[in-house]
C-alpha positions in Angstrom: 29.4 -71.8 116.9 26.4 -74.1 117.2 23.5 -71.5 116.0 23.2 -69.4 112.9 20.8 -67.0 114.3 22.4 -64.4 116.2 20.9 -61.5 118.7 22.7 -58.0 119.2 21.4 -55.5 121.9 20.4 -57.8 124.5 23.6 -58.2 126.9 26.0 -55.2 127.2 24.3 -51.9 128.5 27.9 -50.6 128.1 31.0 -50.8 128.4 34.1 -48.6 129.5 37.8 -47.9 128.5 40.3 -46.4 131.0 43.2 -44.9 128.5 46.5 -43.7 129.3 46.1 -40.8 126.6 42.5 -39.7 125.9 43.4 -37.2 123.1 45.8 -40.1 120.9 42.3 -42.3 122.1 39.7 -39.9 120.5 41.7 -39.6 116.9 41.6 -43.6 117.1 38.3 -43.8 117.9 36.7 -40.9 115.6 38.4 -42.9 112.9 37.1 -45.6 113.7 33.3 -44.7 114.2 33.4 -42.3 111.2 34.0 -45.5 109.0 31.3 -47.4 110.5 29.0 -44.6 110.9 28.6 -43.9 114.7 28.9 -40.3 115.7 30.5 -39.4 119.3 27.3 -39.0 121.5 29.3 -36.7 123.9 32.7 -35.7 125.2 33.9 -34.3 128.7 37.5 -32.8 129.3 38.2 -36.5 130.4 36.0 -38.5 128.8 34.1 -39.0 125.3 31.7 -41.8 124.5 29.6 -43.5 121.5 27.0 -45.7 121.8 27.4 -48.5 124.4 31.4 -47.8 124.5 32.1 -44.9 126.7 35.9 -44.0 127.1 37.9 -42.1 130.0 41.2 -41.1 131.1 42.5 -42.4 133.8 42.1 -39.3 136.2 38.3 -39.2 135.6 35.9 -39.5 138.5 34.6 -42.8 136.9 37.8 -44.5 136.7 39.5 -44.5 140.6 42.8 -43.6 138.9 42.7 -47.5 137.4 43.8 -48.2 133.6 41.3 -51.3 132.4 43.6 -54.1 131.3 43.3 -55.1 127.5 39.9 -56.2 126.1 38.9 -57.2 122.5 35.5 -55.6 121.1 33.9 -56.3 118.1 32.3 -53.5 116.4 29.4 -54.7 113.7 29.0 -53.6 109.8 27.0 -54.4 106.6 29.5 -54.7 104.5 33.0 -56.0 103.7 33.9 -52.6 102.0 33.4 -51.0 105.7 35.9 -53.5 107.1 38.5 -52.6 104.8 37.8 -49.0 105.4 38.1 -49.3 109.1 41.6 -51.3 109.1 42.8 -48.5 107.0 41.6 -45.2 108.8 42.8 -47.2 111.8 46.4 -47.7 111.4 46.6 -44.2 110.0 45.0 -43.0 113.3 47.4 -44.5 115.3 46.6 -48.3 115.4 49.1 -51.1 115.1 47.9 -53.9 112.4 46.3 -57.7 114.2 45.1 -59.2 111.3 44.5 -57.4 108.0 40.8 -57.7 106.5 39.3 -61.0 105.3 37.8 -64.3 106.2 37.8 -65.7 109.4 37.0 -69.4 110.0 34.4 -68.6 112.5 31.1 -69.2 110.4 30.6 -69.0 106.8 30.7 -65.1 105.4 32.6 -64.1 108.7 34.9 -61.3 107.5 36.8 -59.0 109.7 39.7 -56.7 110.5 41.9 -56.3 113.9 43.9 -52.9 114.7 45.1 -52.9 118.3 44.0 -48.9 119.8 46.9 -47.0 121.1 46.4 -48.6 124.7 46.9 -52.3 123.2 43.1 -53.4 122.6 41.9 -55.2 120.3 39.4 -53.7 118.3 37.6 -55.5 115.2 35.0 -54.5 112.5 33.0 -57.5 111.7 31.1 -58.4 108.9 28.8 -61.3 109.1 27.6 -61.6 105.3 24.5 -61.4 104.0 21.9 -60.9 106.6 18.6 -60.4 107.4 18.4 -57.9 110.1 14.5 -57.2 111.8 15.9 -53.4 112.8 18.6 -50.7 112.4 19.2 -50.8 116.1 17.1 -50.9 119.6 16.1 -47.8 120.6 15.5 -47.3 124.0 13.8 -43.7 125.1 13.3 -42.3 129.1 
């Protein structure tokens, strides 16, 4: 990485999961959010989302009976103590263990934890060390 400035908020509007079992989806996925502290925005009989990540079964009108293939998504947090958390209310929810929490060789303070979701993703909490950050998040009203 050639920069030690980095921008959230400005690329993704959002992003979707096609899962092969949206209930075993939603346990990961609460556990996950309730360690990093983003609530479930709304839920549907086939669908739920949070945020930018909205999640569907593959029967929904949104996904044309298609399953998405496996992705990796990198979920941010403030500390290291919320990484730890997250790795271990994932595997009790259901996830499989890719790479137990600590440094990564990325950029200095880089620590993070991978749990693969029940349909094989990747999913990582991400702490970037001490940081200056100009907001809590972009809000964005119609």
């Amino acid at each position: 990485m050639e920069t030690n400035e980095l921008h959230r908020g400005r690329l993704i509007d959002h992003i979707q999961l096609i899962v092969r079992d949206l209930a075993a989806s939603r346990r990961f996925y609460q556990a996950v959010f309730d360690t990093i502290g983003i609530p479930i925005a709304g839920e549907g009989e086939d669908y739920f989302w949070a945020d930018e990540l909205f999640i569907s079964s593959a029967d929904s009108d949104a996904a044309a009976g298609e399953l998405t293939g496996r992705h990796h998504l990198a979920f941010q947090s403030r500390d290291r103590a919320t990484v730890e958390a997250f790795h271990k209310a994932a595997l009790a929810a259901g996830g499989k263990d890719n790479g137990a929490p600590g440094e990564r060789p990325y950029h200095p303070g880089y620590y993070a934890a991978f749990v693969l979701d029940p349909d094989g993703n990747n999913i990582e909490v991400v702490h970037h060390g001490e940081a200056r950050y100009s907001a809590d998040s972009v809000r964005v009203t119609f």
